[in-house]
Backbone of each chain as ProteinMPNN parsed JSONL, in Angstrom:
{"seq_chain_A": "XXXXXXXXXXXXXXXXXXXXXXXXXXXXXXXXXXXXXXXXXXXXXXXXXXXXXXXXXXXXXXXXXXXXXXXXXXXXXXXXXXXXXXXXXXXXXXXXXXXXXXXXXXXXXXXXXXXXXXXXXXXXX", "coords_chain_A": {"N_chain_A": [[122.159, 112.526, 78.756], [122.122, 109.441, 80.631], [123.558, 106.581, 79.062], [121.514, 103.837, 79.494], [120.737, 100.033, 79.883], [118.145, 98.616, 77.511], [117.183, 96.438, 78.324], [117.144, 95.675, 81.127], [116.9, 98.012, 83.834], [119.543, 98.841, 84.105], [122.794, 101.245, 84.403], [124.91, 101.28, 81.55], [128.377, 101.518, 80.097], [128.762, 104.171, 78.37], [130.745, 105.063, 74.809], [132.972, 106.887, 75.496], [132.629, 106.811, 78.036], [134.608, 105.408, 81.648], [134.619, 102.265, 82.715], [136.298, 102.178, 85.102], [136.457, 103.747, 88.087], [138.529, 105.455, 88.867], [138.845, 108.336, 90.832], [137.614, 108.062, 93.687], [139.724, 106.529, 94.47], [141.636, 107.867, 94.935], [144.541, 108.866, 96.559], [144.238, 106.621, 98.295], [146.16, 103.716, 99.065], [146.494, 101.436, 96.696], [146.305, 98.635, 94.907], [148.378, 96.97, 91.946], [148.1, 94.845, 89.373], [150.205, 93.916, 86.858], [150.591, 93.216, 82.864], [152.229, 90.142, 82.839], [153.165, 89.474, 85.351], [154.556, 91.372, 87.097], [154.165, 92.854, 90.565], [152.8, 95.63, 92.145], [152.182, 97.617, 95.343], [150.883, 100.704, 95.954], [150.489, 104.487, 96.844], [147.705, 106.082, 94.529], [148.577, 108.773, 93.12], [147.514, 109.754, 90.719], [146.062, 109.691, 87.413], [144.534, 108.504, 84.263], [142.56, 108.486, 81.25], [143.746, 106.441, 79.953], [144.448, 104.339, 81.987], [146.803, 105.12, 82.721], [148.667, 105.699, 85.394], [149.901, 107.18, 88.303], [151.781, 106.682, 90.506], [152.561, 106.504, 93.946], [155.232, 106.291, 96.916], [155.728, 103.477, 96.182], [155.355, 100.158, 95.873], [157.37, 97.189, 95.486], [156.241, 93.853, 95.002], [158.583, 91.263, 94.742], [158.899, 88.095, 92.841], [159.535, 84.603, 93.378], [162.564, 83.493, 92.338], [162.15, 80.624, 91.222], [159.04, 79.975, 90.801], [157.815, 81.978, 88.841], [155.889, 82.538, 89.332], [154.813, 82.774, 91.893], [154.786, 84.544, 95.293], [157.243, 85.849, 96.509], [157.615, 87.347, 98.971], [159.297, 89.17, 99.163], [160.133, 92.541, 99.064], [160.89, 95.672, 97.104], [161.751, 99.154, 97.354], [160.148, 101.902, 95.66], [159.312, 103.986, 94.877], [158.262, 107.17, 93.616], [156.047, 106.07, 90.58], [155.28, 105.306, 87.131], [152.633, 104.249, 85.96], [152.21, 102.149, 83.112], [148.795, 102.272, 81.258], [148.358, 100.525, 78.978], [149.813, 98.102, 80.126], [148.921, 97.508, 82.747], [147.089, 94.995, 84.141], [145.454, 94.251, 86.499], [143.624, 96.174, 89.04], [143.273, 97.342, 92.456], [141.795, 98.265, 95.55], [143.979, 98.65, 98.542], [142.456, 98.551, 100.555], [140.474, 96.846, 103.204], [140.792, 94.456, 102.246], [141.749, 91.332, 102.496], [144.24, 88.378, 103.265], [143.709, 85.295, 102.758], [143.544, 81.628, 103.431], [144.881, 79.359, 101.589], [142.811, 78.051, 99.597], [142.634, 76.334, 97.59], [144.405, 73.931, 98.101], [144.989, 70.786, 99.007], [144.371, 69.902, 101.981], [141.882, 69.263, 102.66], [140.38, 69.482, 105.421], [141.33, 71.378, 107.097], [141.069, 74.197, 109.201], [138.783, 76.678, 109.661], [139.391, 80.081, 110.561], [137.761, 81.978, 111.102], [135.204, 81.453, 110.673], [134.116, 82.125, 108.578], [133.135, 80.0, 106.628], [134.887, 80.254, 104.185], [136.43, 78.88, 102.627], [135.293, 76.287, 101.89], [133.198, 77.317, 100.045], [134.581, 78.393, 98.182], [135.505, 76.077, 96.817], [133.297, 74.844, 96.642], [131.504, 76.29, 94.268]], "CA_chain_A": [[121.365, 111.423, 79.326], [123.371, 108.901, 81.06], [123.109, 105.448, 79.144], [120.742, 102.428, 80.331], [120.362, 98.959, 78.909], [116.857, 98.878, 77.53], [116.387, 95.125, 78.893], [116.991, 95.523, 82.534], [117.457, 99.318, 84.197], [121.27, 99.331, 84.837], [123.92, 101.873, 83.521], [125.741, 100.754, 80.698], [129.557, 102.536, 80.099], [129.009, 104.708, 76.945], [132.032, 104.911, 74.347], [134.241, 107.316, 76.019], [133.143, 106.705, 80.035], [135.411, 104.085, 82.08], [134.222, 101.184, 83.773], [136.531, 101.97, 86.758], [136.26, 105.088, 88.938], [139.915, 105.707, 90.398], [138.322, 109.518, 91.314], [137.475, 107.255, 94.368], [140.591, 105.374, 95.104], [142.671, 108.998, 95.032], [145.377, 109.237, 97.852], [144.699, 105.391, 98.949], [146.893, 102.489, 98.346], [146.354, 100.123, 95.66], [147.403, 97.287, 94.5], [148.387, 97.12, 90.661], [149.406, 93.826, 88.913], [151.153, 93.932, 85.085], [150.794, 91.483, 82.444], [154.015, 89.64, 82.844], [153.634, 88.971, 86.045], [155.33, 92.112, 87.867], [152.69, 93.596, 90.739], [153.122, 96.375, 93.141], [151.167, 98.786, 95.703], [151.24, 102.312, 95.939], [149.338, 105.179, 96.759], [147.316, 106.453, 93.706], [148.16, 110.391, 93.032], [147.335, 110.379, 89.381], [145.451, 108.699, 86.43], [144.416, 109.262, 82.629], [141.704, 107.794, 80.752], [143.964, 104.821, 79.277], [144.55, 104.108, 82.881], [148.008, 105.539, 82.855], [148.704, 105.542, 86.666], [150.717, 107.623, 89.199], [151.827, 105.523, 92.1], [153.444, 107.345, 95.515], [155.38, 105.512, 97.986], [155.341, 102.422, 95.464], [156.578, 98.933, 96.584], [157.225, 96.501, 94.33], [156.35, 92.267, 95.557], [158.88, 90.452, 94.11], [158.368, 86.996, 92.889], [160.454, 83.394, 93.68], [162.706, 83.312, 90.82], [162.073, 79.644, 90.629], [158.346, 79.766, 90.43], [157.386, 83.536, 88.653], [153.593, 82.81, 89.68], [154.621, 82.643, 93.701], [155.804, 86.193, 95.447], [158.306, 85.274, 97.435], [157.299, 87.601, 100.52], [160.857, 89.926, 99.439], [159.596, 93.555, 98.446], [161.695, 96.457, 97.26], [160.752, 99.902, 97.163], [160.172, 102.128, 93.95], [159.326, 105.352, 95.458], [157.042, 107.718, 92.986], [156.574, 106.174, 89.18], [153.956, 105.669, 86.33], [152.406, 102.626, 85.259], [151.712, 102.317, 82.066], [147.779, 101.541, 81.12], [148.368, 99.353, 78.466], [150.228, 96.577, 80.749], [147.723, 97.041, 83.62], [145.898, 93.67, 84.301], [144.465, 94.678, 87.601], [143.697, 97.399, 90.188], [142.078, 96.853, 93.3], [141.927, 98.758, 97.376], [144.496, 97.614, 99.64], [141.856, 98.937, 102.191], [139.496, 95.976, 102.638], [141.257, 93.316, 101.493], [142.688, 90.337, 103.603], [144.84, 87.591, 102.77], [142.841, 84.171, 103.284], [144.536, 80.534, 103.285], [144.789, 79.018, 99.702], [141.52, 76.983, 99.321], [142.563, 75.094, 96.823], [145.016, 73.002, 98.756], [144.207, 69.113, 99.399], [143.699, 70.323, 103.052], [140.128, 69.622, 103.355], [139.82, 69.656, 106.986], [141.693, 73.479, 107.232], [140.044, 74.899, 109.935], [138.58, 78.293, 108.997], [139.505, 80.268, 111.844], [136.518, 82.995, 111.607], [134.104, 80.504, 110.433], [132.976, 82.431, 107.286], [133.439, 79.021, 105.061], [135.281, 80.991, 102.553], [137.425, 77.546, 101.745], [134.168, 75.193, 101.42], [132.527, 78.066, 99.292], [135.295, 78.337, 96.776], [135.836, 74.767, 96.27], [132.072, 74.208, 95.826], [131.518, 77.336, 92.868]], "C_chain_A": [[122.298, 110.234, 79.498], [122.847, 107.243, 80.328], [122.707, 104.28, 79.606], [120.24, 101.67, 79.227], [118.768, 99.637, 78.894], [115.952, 97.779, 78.396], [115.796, 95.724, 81.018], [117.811, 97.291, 83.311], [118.982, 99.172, 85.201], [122.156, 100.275, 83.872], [124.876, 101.121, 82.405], [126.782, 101.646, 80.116], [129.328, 102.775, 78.185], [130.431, 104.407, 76.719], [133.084, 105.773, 74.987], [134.031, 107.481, 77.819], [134.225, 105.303, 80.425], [134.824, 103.415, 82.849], [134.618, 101.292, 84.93], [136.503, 103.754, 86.969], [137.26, 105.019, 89.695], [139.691, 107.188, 90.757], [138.291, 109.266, 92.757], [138.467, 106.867, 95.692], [141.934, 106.723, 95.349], [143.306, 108.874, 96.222], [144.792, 107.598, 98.975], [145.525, 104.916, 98.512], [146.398, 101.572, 97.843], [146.376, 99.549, 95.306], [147.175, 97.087, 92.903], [149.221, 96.131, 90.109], [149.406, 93.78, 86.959], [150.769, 92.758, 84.387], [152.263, 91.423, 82.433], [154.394, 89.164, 84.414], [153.862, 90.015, 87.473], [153.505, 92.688, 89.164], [153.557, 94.307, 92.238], [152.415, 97.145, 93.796], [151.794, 100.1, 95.826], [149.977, 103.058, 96.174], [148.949, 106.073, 95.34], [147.058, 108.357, 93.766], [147.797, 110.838, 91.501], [146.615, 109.151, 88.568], [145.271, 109.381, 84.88], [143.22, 108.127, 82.442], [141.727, 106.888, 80.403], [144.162, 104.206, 80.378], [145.974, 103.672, 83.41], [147.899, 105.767, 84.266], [149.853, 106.421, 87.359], [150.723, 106.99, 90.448], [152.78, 106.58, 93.297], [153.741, 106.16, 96.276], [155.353, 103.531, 97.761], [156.352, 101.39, 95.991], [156.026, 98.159, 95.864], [157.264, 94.442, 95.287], [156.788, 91.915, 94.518], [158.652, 88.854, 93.684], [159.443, 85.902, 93.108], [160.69, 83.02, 92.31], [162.874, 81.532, 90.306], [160.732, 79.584, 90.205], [157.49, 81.379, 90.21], [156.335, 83.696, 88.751], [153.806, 83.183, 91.267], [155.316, 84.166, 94.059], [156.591, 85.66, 96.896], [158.451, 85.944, 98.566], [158.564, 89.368, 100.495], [160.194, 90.946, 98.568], [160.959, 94.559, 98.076], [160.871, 97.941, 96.839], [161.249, 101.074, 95.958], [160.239, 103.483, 94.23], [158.226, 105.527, 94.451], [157.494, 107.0, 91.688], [154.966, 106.244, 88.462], [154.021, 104.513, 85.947], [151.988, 103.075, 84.215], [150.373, 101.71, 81.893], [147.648, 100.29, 80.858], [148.648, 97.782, 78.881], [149.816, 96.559, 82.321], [147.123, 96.014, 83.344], [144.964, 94.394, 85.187], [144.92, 95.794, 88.717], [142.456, 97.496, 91.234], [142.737, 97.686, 94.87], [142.732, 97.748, 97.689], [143.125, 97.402, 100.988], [140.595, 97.912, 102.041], [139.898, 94.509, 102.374], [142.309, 92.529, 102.358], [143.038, 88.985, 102.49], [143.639, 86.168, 103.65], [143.774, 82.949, 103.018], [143.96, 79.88, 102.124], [143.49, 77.715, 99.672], [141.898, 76.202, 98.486], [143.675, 74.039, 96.987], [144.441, 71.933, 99.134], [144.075, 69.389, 100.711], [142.3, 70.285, 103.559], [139.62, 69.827, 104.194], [140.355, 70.815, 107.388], [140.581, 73.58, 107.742], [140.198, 76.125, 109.569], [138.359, 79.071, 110.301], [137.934, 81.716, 112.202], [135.214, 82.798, 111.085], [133.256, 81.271, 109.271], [133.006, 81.34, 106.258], [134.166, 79.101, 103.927], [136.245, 79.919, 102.069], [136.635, 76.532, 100.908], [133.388, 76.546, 100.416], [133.337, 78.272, 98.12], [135.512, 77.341, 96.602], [134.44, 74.042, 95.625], [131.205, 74.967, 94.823], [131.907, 76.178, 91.82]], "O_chain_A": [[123.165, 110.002, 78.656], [121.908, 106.663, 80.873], [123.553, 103.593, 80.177], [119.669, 102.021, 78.194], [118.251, 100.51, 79.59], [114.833, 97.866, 78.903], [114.788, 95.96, 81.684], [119.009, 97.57, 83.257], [119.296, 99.326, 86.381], [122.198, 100.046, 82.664], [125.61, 100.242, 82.857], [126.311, 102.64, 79.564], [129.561, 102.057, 77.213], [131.221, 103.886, 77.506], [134.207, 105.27, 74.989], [134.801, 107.99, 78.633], [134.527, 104.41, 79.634], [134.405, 103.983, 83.858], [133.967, 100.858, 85.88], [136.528, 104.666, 86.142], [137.229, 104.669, 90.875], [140.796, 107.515, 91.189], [138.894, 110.136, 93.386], [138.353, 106.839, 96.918], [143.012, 106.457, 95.881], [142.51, 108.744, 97.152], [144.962, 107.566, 100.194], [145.969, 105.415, 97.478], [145.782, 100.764, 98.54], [147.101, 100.148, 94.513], [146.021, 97.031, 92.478], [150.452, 96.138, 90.122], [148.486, 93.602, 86.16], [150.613, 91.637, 84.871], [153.15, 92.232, 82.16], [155.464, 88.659, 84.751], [153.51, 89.689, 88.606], [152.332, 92.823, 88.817], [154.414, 93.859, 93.0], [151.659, 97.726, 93.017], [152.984, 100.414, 95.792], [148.832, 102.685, 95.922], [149.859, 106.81, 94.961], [146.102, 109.031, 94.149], [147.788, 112.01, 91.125], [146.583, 107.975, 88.933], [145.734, 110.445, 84.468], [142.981, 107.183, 83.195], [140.749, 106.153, 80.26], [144.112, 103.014, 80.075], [146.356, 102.696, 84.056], [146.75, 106.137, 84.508], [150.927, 106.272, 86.776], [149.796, 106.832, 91.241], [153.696, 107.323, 92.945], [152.97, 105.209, 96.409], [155.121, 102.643, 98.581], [157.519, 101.501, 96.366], [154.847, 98.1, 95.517], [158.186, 94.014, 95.981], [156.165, 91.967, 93.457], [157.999, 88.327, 94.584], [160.55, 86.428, 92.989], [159.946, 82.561, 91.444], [163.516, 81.177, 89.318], [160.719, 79.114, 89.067], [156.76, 81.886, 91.062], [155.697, 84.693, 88.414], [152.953, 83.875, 91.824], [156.117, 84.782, 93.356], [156.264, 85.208, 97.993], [159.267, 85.486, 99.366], [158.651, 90.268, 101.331], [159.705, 90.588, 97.497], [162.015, 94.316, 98.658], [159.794, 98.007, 96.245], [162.377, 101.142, 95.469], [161.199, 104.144, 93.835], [157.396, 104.647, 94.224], [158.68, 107.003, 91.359], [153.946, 106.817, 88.846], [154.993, 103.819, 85.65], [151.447, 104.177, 84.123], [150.372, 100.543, 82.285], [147.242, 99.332, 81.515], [148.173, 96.737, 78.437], [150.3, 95.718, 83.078], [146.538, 95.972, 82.262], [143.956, 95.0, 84.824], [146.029, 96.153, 89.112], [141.248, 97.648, 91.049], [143.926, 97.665, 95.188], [142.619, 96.547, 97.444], [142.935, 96.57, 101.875], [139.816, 97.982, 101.09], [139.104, 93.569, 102.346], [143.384, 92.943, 102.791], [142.485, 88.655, 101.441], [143.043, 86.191, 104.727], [144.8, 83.193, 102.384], [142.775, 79.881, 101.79], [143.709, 76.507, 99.76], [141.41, 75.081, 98.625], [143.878, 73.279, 96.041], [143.321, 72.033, 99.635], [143.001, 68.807, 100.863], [141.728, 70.922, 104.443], [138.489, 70.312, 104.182], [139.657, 71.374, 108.233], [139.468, 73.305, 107.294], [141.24, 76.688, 109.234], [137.401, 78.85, 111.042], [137.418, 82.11, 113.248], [134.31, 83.631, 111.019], [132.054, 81.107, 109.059], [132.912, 81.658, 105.072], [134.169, 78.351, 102.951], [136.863, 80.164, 101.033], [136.925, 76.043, 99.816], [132.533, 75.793, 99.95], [132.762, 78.328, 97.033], [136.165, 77.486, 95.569], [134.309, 73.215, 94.723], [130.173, 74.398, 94.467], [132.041, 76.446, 90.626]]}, "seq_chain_B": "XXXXXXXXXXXXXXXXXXXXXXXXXXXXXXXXXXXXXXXXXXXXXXXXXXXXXXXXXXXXXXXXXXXXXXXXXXXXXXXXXX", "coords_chain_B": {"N_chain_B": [[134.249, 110.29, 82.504], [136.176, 111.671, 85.562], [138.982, 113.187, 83.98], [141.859, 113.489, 85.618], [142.044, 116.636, 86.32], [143.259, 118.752, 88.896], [144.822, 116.696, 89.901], [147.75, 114.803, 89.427], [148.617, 114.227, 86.054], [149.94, 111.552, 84.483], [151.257, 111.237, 82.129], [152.304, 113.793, 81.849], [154.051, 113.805, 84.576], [155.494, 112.042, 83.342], [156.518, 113.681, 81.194], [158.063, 115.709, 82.802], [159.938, 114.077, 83.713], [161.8, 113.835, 81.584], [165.15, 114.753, 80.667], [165.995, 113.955, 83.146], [167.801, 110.937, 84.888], [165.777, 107.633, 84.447], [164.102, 104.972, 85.287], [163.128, 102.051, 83.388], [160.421, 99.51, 83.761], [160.11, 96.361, 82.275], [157.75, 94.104, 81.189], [157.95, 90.755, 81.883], [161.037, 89.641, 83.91], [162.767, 92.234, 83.223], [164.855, 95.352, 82.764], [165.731, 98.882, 82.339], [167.85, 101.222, 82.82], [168.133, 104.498, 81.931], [168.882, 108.151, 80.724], [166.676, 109.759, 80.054], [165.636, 111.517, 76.954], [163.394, 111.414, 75.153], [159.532, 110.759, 74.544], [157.014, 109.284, 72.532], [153.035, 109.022, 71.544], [152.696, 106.824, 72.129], [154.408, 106.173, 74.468], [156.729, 104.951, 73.121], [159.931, 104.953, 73.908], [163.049, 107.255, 74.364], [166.285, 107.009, 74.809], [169.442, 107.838, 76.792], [172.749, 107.397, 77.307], [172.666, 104.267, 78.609], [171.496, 101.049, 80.323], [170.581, 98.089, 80.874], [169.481, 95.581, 82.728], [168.66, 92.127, 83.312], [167.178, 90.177, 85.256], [168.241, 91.369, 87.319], [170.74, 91.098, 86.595], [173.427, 92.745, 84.776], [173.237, 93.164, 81.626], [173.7, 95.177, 79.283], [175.025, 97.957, 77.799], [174.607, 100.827, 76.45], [174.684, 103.724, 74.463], [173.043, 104.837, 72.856], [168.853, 104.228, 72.996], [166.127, 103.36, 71.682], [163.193, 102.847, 73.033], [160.941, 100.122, 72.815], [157.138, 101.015, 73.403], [155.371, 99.227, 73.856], [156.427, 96.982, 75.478], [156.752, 98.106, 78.13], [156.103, 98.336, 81.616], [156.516, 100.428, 83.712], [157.749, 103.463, 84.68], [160.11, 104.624, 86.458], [160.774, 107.546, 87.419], [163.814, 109.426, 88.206], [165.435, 106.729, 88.604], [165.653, 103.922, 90.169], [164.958, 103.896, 93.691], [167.553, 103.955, 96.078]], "CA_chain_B": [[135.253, 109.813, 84.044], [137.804, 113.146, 85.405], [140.604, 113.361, 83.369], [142.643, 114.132, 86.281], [142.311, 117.519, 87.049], [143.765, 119.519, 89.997], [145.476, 116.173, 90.266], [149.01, 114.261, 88.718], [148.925, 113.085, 85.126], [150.997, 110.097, 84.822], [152.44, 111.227, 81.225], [152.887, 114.695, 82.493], [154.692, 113.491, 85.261], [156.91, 111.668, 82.478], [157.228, 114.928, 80.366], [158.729, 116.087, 83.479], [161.412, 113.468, 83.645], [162.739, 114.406, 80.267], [166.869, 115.145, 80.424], [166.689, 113.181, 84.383], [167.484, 109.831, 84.717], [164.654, 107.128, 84.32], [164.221, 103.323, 85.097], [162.329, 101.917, 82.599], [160.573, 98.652, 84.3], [159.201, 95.775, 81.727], [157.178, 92.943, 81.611], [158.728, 90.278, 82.672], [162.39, 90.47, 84.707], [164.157, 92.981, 82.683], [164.559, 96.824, 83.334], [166.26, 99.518, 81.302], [168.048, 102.579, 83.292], [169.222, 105.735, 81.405], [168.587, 109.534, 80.808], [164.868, 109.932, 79.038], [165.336, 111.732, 75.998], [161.84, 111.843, 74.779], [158.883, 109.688, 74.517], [155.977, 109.737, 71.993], [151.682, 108.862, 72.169], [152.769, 105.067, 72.731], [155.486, 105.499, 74.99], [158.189, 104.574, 72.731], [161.16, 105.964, 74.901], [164.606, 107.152, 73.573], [167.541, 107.035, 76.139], [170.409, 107.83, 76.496], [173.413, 105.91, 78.451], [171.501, 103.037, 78.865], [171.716, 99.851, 81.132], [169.75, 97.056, 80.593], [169.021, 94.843, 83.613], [167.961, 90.955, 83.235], [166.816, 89.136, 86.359], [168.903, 91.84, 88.582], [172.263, 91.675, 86.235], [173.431, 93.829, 83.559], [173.19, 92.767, 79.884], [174.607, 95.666, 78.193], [175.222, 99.319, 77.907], [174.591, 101.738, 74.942], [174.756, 105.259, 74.058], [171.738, 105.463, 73.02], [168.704, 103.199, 72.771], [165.282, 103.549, 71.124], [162.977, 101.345, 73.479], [159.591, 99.992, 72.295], [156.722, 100.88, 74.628], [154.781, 97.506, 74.139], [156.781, 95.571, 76.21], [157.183, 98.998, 79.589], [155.323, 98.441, 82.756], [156.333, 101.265, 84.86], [158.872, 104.762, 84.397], [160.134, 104.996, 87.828], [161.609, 108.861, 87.215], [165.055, 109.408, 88.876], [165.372, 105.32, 88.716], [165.179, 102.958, 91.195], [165.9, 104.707, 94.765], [168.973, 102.63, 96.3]], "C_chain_B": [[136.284, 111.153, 84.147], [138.796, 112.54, 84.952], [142.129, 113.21, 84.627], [142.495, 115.212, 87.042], [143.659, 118.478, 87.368], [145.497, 118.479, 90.082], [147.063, 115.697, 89.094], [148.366, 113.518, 87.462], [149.742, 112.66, 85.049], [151.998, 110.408, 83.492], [152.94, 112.742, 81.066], [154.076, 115.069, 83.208], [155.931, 112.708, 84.583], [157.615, 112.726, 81.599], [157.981, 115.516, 81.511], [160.549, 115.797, 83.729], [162.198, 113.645, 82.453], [163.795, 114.819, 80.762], [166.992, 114.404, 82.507], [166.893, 111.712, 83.795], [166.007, 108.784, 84.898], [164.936, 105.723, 84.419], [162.779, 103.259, 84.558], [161.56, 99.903, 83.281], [159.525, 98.038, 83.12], [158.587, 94.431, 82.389], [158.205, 91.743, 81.53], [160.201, 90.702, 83.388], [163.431, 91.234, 84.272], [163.462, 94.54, 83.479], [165.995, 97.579, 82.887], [166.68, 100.79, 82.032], [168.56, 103.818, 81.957], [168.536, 107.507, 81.845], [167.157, 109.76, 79.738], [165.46, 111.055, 78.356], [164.293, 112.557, 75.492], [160.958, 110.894, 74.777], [157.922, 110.474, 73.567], [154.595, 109.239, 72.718], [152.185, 107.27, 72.872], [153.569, 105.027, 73.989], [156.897, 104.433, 74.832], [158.921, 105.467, 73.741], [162.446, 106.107, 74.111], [165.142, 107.887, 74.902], [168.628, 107.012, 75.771], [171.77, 107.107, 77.596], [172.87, 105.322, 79.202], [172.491, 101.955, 79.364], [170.769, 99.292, 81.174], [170.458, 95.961, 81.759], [168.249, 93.673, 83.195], [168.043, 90.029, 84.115], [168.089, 90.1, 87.59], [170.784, 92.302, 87.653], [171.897, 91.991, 85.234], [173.695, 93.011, 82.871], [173.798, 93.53, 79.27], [174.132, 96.732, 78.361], [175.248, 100.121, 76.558], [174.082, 103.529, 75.024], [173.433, 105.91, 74.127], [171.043, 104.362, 72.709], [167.229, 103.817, 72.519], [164.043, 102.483, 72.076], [161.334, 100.921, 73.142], [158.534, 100.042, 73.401], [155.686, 99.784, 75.223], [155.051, 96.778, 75.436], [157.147, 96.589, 77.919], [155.759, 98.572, 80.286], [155.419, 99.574, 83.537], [157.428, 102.174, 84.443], [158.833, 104.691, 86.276], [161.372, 106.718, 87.597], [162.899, 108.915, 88.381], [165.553, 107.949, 89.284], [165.204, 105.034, 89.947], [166.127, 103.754, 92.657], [166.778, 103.535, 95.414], [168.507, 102.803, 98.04]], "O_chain_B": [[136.977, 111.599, 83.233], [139.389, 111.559, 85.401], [143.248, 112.834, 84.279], [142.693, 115.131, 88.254], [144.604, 118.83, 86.662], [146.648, 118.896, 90.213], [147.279, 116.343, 88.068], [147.726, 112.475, 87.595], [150.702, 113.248, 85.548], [153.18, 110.063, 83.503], [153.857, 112.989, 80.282], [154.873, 115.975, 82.966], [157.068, 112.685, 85.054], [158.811, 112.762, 81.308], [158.95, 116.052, 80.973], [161.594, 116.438, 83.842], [163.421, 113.549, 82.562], [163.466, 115.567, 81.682], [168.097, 114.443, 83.048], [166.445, 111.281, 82.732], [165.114, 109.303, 85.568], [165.857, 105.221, 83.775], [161.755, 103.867, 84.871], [162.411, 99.022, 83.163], [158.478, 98.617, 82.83], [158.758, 93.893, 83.483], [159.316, 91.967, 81.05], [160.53, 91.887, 83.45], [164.608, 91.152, 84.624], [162.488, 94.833, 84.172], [167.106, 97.065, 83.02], [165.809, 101.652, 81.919], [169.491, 103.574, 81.189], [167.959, 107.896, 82.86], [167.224, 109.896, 78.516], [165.944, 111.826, 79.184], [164.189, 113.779, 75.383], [161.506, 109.827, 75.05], [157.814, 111.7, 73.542], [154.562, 109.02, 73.929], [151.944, 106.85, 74.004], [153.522, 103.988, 74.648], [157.607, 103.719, 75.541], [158.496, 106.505, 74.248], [162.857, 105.245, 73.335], [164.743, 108.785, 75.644], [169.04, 106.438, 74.763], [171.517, 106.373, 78.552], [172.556, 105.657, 80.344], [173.687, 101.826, 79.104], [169.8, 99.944, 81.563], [171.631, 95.587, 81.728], [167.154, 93.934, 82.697], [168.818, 89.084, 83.971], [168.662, 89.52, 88.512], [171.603, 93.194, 87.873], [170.812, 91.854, 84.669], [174.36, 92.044, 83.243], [174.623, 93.023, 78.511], [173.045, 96.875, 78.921], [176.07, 99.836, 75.687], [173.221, 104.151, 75.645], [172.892, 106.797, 74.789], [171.667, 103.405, 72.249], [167.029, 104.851, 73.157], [164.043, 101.297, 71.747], [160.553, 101.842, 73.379], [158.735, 99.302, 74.364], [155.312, 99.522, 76.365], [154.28, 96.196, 76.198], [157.707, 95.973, 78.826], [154.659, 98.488, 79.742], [154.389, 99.85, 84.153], [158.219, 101.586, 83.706], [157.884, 104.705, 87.06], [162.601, 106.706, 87.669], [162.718, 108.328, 89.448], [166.13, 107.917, 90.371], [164.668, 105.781, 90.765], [167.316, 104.059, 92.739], [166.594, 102.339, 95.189], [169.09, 102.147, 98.903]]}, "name": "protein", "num_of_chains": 2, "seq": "XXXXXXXXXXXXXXXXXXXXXXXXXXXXXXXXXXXXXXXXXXXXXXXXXXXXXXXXXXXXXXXXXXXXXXXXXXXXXXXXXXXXXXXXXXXXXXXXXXXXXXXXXXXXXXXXXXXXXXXXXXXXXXXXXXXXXXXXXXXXXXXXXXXXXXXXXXXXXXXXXXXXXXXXXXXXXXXXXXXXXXXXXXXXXXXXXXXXXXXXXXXXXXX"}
């Protein structure tokens, strides 16, 4: 029997299911960033339960070694490796996912060129 | 959630690399080449002629090196392609 809160009928992840479903994300590209900073995409040919990772075709965004938060645009490529779970932060579809202009720039008048607001909507959250 | 399967496990795919070379990539800008050894459940690694990489240059070279797997982000098997 698959667990459900009792309050409100939604699934709740028993002790040994995972919150994420990379079953899913098999044979796309991914994007996978490290604590520490490091983050790279790849296509996903493997996984494990600690969310040990097999990457294909892996390219690594380097960052501007003056400011190690900014990626400096300069990639290199990794080919096949294994991420380790433990220093997974995040894992998310390339497919889907667009780059938007940094909202939180003093720019207030940035025109939003496909008029979804998405600058005035994160500044007023 | 599948295990895997049909498909690639990731520390499979490292029991594989055993006696090739291996770049070992950590958190922040370091990164550790040699010959993998062995690894245990954590991903301790033991290597052998080792090169240690910090911010792109070499730091130092050793025989052999024991490496803790706390601080690994990524095994790129046959290291970094050139």
């Amino acid at each position: 029997v698959f667990p459900h809160s009792t309050m409100i009928d939604i699934p709740v992840a028993g002790k040994r299911d995972s919150t994420l479903d990379l079953a899913r994300h098999t044979d796309q590209r991914i994007r996978v960033r490290f604590q520490g900073g490091r983050e790279v995409t790849g296509v996903l040919k493997g996984y494990d339960p600690l969310v040990n990772l097999v990457l294909d075709e892996c390219v690594e965004y380097l960052r501007d070694p003056e400011d190690s938060y900014s990626l400096s645009g300069e990639t290199r490529n990794l080919g096949l490796i294994v991420c380790r779970g433990t220093s997974v932060m995040l894992v998310a579809p390339e497919e889907g996912t667009q780059e938007i202009a940094n909202p939180f720039t003093d720019d207030a008048d940035a025109v939003d060129e496909d008029g979804d607001d998405a600058g005035a909507t994160a500044a007023t959250e | 959630m599948a295990t895997g399967g049909a498909r690639l496990l990731p520390l499979e795919l490292l029991d594989r690399t055993i006696g090739s070379r291996v770049t070992c990539l950590m958190r922040g800008e370091q990164q550790v080449d040699g010959t993998l050894l062995g690894f245990d459940d954590y991903c301790n690694v033991v290597l052998a002629d080792c090169v240690t990489y910090d911010n792109g240059e070499e730091t130092q070279r050793l025989d052999q090196m024991l490496l803790n797997g706390n601080g690994i982000c990524a095994f790129i098997p046959g290291g970094i392609p050139s």
